[in-house]
PyMOL commands that place a pseudoatom at each C-alpha (Angstrom):
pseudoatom trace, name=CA, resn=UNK, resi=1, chain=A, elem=C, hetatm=0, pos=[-230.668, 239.773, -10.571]
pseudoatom trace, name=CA, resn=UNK, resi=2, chain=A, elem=C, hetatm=0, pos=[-229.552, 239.266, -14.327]
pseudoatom trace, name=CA, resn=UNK, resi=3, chain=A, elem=C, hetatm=0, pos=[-231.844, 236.813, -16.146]
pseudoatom trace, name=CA, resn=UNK, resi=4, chain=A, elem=C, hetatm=0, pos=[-229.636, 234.240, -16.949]
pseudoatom trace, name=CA, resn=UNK, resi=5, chain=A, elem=C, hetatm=0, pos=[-226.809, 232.946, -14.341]
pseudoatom trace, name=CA, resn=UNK, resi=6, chain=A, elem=C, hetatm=0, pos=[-223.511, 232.673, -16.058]
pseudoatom trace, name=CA, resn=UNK, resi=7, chain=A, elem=C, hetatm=0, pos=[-220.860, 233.184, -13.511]
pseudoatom trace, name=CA, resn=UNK, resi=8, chain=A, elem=C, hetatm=0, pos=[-220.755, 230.881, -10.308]
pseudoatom trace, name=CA, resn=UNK, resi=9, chain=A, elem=C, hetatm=0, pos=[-218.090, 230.844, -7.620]
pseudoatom trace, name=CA, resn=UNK, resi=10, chain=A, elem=C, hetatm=0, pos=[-217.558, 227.051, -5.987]
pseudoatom trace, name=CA, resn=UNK, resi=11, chain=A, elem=C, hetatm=0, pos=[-215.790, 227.238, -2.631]
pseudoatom trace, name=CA, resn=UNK, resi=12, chain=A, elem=C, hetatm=0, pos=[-215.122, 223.441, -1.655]
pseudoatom trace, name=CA, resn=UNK, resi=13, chain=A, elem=C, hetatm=0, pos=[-211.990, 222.099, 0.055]
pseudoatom trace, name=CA, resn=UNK, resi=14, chain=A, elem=C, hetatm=0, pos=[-211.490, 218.369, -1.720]
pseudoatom trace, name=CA, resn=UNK, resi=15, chain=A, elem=C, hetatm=0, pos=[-209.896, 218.971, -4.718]
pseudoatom trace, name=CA, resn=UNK, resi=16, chain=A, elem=C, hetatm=0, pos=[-212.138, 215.412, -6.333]
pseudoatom trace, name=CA, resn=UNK, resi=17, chain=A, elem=C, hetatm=0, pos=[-215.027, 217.279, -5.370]
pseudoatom trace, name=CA, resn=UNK, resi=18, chain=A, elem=C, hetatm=0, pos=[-214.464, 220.193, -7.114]
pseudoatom trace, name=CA, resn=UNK, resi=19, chain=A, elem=C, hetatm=0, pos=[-213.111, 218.265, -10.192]
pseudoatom trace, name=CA, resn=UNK, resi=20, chain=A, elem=C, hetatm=0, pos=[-216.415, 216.726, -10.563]
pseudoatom trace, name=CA, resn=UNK, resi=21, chain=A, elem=C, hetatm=0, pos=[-218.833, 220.003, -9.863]
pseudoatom trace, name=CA, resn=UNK, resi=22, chain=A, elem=C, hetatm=0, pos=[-216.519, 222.024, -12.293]
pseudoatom trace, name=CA, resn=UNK, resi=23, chain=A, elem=C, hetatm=0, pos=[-216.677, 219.674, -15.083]
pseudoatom trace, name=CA, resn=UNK, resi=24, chain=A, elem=C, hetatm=0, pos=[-220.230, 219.148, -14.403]
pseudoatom trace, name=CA, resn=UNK, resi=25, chain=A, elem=C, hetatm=0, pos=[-221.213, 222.912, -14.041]
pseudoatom trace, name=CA, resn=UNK, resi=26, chain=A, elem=C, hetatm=0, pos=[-218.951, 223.885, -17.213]
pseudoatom trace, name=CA, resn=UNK, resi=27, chain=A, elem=C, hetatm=0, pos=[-219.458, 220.977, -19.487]
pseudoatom trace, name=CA, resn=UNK, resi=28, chain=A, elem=C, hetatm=0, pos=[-223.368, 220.350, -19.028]
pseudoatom trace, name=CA, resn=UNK, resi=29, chain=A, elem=C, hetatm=0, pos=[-224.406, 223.521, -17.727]
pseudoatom trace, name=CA, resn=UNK, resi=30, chain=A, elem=C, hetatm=0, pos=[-222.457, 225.340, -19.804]
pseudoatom trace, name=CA, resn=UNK, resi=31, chain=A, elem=C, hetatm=0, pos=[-221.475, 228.129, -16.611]
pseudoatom trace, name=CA, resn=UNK, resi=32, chain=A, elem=C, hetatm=0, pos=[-218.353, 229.577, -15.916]
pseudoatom trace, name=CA, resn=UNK, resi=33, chain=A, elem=C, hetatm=0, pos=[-217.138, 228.381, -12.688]
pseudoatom trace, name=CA, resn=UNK, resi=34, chain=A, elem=C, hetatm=0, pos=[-214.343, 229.889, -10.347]
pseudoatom trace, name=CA, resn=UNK, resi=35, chain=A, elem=C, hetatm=0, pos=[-213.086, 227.569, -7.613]
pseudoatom trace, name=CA, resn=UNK, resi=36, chain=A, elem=C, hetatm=0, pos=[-211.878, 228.545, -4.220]
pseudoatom trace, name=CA, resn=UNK, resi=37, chain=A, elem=C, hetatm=0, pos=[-210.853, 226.163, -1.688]
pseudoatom trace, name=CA, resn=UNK, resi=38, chain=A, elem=C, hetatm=0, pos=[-210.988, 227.677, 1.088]
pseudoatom trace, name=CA, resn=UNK, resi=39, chain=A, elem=C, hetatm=0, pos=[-213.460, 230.666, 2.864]
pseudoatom trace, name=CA, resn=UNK, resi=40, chain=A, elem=C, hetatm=0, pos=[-210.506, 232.950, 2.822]
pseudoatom trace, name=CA, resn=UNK, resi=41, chain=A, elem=C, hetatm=0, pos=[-209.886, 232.539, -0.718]
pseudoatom trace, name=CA, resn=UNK, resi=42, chain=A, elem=C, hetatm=0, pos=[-212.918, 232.908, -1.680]
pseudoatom trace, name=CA, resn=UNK, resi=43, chain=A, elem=C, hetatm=0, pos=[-213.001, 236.268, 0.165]
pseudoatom trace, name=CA, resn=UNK, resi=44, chain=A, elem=C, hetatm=0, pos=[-210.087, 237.420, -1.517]
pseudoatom trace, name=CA, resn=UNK, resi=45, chain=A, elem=C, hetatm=0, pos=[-210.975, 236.423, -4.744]
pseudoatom trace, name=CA, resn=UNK, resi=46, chain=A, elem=C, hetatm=0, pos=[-214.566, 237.141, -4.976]
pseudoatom trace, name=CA, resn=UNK, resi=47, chain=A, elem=C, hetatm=0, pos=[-214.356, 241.241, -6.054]
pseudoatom trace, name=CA, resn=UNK, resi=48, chain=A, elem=C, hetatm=0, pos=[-212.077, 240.406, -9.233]
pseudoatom trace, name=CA, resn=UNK, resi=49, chain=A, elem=C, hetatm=0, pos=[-214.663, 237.213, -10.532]
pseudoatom trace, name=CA, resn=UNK, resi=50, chain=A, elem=C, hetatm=0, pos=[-218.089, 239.114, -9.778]
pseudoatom trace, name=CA, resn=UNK, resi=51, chain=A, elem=C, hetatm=0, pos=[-220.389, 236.064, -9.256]
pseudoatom trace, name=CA, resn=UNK, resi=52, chain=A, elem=C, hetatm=0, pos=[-224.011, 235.451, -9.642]
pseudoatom trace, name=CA, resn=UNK, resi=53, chain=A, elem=C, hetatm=0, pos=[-224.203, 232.671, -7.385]
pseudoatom trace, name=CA, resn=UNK, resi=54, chain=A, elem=C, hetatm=0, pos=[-222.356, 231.042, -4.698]
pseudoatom trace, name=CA, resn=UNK, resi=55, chain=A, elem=C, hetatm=0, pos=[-222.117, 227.367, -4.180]
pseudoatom trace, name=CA, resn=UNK, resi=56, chain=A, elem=C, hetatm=0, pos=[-220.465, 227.029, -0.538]
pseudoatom trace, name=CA, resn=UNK, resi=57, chain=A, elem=C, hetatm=0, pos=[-219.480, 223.857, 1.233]
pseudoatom trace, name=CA, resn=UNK, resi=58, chain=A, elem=C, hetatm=0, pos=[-220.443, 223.808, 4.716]
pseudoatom trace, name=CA, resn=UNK, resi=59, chain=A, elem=C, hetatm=0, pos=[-217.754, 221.548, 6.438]
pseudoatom trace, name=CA, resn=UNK, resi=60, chain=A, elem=C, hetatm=0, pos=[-214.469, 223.021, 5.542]
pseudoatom trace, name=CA, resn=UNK, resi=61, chain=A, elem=C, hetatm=0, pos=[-211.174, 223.597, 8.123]
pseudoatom trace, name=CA, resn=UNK, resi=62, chain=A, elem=C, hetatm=0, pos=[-210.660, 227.060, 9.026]
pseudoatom trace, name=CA, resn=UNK, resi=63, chain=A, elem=C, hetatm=0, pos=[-213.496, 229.079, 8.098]
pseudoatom trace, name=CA, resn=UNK, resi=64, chain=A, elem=C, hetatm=0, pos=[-215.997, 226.724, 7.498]
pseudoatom trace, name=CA, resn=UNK, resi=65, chain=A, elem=C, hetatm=0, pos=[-219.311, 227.673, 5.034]
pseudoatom trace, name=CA, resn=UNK, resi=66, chain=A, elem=C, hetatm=0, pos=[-221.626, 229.154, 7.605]
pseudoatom trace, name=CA, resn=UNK, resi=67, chain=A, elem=C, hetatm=0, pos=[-218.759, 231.539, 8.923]
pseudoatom trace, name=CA, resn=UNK, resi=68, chain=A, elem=C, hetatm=0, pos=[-217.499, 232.154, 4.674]
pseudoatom trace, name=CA, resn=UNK, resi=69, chain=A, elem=C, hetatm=0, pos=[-220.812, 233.258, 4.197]
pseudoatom trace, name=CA, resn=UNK, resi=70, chain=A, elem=C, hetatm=0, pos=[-221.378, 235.537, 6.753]
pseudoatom trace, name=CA, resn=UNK, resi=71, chain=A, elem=C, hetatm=0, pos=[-218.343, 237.365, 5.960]
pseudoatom trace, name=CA, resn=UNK, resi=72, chain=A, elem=C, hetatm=0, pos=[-219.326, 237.220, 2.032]
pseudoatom trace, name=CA, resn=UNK, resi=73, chain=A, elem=C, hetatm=0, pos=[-222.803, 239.263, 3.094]
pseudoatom trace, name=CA, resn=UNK, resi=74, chain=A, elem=C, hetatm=0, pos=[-220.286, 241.817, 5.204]
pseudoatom trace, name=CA, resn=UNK, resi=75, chain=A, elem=C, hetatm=0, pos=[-219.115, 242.569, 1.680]
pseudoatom trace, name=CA, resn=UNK, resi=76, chain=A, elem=C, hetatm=0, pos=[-220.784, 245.150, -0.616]
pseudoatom trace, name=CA, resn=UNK, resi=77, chain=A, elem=C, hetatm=0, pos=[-220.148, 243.107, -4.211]
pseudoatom trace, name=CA, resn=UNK, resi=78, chain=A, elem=C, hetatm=0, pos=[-222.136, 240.256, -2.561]
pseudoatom trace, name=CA, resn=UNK, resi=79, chain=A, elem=C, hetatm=0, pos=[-224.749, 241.229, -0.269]
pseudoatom trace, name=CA, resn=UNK, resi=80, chain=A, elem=C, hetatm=0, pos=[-227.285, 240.340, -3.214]
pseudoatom trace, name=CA, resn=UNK, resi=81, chain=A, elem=C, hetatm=0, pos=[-225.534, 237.569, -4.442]
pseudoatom trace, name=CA, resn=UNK, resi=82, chain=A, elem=C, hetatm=0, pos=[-227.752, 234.244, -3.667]
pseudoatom trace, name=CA, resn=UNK, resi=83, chain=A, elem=C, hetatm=0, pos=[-225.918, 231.710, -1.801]
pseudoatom trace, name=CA, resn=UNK, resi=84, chain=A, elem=C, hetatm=0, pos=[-226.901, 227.563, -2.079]
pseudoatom trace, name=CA, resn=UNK, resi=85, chain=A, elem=C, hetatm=0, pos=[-224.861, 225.003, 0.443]
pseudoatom trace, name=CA, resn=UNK, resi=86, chain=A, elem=C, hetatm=0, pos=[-223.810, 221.976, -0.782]
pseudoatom trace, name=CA, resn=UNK, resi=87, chain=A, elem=C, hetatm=0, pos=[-223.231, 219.499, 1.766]
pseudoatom trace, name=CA, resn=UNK, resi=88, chain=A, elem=C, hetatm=0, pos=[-223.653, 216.491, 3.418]
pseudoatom trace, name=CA, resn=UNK, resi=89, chain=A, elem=C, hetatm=0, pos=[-225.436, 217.798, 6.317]
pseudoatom trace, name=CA, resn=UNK, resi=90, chain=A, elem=C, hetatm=0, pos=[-229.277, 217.315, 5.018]
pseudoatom trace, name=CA, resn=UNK, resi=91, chain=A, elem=C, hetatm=0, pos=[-231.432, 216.749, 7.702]
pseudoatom trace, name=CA, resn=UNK, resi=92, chain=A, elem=C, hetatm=0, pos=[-234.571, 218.814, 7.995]
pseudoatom trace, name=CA, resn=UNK, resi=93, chain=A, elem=C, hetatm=0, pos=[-233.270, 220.975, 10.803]
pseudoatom trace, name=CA, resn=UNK, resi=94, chain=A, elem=C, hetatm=0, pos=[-230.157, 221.462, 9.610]
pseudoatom trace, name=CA, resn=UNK, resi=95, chain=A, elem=C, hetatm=0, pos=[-231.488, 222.803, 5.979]
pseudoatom trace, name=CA, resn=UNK, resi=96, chain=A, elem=C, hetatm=0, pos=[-233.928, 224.803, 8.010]
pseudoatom trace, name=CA, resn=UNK, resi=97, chain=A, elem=C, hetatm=0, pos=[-230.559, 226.086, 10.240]
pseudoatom trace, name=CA, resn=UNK, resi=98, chain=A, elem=C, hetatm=0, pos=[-228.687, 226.814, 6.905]
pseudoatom trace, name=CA, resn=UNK, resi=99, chain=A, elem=C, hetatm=0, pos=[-231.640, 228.664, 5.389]
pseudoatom trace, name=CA, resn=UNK, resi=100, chain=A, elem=C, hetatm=0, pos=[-232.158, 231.060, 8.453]
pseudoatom trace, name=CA, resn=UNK, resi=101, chain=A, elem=C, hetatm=0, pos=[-228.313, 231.796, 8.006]
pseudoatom trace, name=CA, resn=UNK, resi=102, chain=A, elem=C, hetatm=0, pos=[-229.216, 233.238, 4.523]
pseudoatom trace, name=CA, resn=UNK, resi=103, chain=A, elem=C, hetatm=0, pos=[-229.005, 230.382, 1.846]
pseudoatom trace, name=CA, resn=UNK, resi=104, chain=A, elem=C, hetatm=0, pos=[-231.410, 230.356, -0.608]
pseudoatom trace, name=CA, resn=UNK, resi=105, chain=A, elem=C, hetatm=0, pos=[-231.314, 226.244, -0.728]
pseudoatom trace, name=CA, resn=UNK, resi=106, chain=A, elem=C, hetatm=0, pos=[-229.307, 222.986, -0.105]
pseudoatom trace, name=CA, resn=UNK, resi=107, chain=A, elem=C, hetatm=0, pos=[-227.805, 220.631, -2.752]
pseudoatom trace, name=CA, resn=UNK, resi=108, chain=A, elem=C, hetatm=0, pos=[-227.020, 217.250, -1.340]
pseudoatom trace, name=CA, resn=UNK, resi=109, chain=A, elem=C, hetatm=0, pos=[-223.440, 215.693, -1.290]
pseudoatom trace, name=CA, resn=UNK, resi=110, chain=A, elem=C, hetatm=0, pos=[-223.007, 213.315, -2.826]
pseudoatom trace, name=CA, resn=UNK, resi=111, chain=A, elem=C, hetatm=0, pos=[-224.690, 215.262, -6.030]
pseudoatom trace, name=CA, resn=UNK, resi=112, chain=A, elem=C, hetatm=0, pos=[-225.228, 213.922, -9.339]
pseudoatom trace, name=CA, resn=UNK, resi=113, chain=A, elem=C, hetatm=0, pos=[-222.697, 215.132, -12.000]
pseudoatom trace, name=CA, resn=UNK, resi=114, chain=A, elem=C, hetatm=0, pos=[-224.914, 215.224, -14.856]
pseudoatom trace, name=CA, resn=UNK, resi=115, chain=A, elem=C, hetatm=0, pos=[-228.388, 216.949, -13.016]
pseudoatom trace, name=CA, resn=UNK, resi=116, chain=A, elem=C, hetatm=0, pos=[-226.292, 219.122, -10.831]
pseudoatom trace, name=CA, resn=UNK, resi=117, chain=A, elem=C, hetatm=0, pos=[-226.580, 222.480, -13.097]
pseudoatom trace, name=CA, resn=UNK, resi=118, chain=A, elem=C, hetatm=0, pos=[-230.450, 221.484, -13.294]
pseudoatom trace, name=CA, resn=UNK, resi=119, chain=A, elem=C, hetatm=0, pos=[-230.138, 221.841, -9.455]
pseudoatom trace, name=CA, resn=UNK, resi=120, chain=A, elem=C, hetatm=0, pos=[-228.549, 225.070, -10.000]
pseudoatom trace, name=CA, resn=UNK, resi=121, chain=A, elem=C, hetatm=0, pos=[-230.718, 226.434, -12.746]
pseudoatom trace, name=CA, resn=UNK, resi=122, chain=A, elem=C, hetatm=0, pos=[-233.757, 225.703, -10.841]
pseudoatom trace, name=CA, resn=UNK, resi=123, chain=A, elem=C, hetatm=0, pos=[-232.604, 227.385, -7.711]
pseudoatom trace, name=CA, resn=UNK, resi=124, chain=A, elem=C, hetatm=0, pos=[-232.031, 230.260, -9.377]
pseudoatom trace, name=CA, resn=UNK, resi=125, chain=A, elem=C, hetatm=0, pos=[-235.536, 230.966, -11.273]
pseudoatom trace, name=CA, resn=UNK, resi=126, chain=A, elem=C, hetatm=0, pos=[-236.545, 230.119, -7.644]
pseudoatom trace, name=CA, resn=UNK, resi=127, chain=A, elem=C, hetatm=0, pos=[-234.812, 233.089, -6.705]
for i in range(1, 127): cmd.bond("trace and resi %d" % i, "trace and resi %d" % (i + 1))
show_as sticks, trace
zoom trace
């Protein structure tokens, strides 16, 4: 794992959402982010941006973040690529359920714009 994260995809489906974790990831944190707004975009997008880190929403229509993420590990580009959930969904047991799945942590919606790529940072000299 390279020593500094840089590149970060962000697969979310509300557009406001993503707004706000962009803007917050690019303009404090100083990342580059690549949104996706869907699991199956971010599948078909994810060999061409190369991320470090994957922020994944959990409840999305379609393929929803437990399901995106499984397929992401099928792939060879991200089978070392650390994964964090950010949802909702933050009861003990479910963290515990998302963590057995393969995420390295849980960010809670809603997050806070301007400590959000402190979350991130942190999670990743976890890692």
């Amino acid at each position: 794992m390279a020593d500094t994260l840089e590149r970060i995809l962000y697969v979310d489906d509300e557009p406001d959402i993503q707004t706000v974790a962009q803007l917050a990831l690019e303009s404090v944190g100083g990342f580059t982010v690549k949104l996706c707004s869907s699991g199956k975009q971010a599948l078909d997008e994810v060999a061409d941006f190369m991320p470090q880190l994957l922020l994944l929403d959990v409840m999305m229509p379609e393929m929803d973040g437990p399901t995106t993420l499984k397929a992401m590990k099928e792939l060879d580009v991200m089978a070392n690529v650390p994964v964090v959930f950010m949802t909702a969904k933050v009861q003990p047991q479910e963290i515990e359920e998302f963590k057995s799945l393969g995420a390295l942590d849980v960010i809670p919606k809603p997050f806070d714009p301007m400590t959000l790529s402190d979350q991130v940072n942190a999670i990743w000299e976890r890692a």
